[in-house]
N, C-alpha and C positions, 0 to 999 in steps of 0.2 A: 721599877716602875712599869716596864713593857709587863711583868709578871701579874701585874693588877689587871692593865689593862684586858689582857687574853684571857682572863680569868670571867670578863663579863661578855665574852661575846658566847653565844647560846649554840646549841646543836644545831640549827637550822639556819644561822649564820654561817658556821663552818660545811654546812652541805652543800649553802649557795656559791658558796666561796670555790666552792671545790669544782663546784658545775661550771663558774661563769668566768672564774678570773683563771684558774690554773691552767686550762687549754691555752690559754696568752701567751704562757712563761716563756719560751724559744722567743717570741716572736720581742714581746715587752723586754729580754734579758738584752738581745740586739738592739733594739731601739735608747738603749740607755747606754751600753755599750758605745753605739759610735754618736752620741755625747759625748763623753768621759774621757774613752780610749785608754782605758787602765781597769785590768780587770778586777783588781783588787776593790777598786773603788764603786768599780759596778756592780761586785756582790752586796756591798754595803748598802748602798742606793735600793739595788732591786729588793733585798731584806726590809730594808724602814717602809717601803712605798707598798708592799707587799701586806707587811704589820698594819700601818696606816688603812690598806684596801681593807682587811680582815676586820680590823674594830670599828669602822666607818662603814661599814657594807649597811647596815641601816639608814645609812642617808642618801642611798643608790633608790631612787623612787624608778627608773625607766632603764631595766635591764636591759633592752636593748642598746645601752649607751655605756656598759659596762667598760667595752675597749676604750674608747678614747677616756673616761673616768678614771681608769687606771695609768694609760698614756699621761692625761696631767699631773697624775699626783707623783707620779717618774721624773715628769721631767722639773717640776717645781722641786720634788728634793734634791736633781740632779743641778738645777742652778741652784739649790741653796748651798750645796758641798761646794761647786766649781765659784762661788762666792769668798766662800771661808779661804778654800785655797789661791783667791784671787789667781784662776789659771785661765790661760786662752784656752777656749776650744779649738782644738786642729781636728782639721776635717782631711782626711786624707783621698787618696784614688778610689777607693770606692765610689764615692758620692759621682764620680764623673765615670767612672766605669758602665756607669747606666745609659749613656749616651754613647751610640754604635754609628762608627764612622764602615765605609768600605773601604775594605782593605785589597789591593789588586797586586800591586807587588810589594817584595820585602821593602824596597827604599820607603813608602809609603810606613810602616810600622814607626818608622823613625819618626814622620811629621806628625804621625798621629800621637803617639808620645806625647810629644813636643805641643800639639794641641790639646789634652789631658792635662798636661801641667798647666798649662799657663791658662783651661778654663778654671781650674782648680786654683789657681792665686785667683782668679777675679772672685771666685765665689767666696772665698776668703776675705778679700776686701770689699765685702758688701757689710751694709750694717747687718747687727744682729739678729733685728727681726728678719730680713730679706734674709739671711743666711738661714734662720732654721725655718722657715718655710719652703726655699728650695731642699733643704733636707727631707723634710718632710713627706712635699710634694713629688720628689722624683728616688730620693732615693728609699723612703718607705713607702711609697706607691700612696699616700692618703688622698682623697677627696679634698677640695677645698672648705668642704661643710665640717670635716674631720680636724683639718687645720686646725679650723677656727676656732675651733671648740678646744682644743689642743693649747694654744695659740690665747686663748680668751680673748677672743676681738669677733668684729663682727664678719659677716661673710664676706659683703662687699670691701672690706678693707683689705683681708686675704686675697681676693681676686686683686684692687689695686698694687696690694704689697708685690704680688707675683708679675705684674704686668710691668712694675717699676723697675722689680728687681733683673728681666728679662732685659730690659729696654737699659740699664746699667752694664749689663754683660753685653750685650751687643754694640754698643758706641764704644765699648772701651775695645773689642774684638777686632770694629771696621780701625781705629787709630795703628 
């Protein structure tokens, strides 16, 4: 069936394709990646979403929207697999690795550990929206306008969702 499909996409789809989405690939391979966290599955993923960008590239009307157009159709396949396999997403130390404590002496390495983990369970225990938004937001560096679109919600909910989900992390920090 995929053999049908590739078969109608034109020369000048595969040019655009090659211009607009391929520069992404590192960048889109990672993003689905710490989704996943299994690389087998993330080839999978990034293959369908990849095909899907290729024979859909004619309903891209505003190339400049290319990235995150591609970013959803990633991560909508990647919850449609993490579905199937009814799996938790685990989000590891990366995602809190972005956040830089100072470090003055060794004993200090220890509590910051120990603060890496334990911001790493609360981010864990937020719901799912507030959880891939902070992913998002901090650990793929996106714009909130980028979320959104990501995200399929409106700006302002993004901006609440991020405000809510900061304001959950820090009451459960100060207890």
């Amino acid at each position: 069936m995929a053999n049908l499909k590739i078969k109608k996409v034109h020369d000048k789809n595969i040019q655009q394709f090659n211009d607009l989405i391929l520069p992404l690939y590192n960048e889109f391979y990672k993003f689905i990646y710490s989704i996943l966290r299994n690389k087998t599955l993330t080839d999978d993923v990034v293959q369908n979403s990849l095909l899907i960008a290729l024979v859909k590239l004619d309903t891209l009307h505003n190339f400049s929207k290319s990235r995150s157009w591609l970013f959803t159709i990633g991560k909508r396949e990647a919850m449609r697999l993490l579905k199937t396999y009814q799996r938790e997403v685990a989000y590891t130390s990366e995602v809190v690795d972005i956040i830089q404590y100072p470090i003055e002496v060794p004993d200090d390495i220890v509590i910051e550990n120990e603060k890496k983990e334990k911001l790493l369970n609360l981010i864990n225990e937020l719901p799912d929206n507030y959880r891939d938004l902070i992913l998002l937001r901090y650990y793929k560096q996106l714009s909130f306008r980028e979320a959104a679109v990501i995200l399929n919600q409106n700006y302002s909910t993004i901006r609440t969702w991020h405000k809510r989900a900061k304001k959950n992390i820090s009451d459960k920090l100060k207890i």
